[in-house]
C-alpha positions in Angstrom: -151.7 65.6 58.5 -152.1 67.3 55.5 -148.5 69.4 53.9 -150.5 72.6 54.5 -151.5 71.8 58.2 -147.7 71.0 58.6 -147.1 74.7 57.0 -149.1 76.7 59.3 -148.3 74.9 62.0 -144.7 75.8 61.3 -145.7 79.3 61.0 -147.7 79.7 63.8 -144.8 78.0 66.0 -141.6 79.6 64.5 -143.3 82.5 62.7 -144.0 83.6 58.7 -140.4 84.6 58.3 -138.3 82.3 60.1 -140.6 78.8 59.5 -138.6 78.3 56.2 -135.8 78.9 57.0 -135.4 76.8 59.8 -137.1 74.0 57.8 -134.2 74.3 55.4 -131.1 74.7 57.8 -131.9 72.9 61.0 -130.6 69.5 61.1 -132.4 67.1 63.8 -131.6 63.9 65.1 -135.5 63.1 65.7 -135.6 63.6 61.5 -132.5 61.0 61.3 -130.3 63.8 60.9 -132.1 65.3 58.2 -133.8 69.0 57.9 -137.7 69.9 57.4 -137.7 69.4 53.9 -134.9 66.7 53.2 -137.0 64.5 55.8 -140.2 65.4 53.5 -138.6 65.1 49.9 -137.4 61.8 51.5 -140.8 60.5 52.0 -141.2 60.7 55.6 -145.0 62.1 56.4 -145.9 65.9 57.6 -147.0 64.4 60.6 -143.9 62.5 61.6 -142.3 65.7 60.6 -143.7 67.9 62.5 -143.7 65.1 65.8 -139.9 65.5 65.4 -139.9 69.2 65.3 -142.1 68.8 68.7 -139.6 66.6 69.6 -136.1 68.4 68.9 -137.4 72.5 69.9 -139.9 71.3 72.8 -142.9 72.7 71.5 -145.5 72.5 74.1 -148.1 69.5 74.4 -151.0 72.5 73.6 -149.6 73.4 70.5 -148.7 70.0 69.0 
């Protein structure tokens, strides 16, 4: 998954204004206790990101 598929999925799930910020201050276990973008600056891949993200706020199966 490309970074700007992540992005838009983001936004599309959490919303323009709020996608950032929640990227930035949400810790999750499923990111080994890391936020959005220290799991990404740490080399983990959008994909697994964004699995964890499904993981820790339940996104549903049709929007994964």
């Amino acid at each position: 998954m490309r970074l700007t598929v992540f992005w838009q999925r983001m936004a599309d799930y959490f919303g323009e204004g709020y996608a950032d910020s929640f990227a930035r201050d949400h810790v999750m276990s499923e990111l080994g206790g890391r936020t959005v973008h220290e799991a990404l600056e740490a080399g983990w891949s959008a994909k697994d990101v964004w699995r964890g993200v499904c993981a820790a706020v339940d996104v549903p199966h049709e929007r994964r």
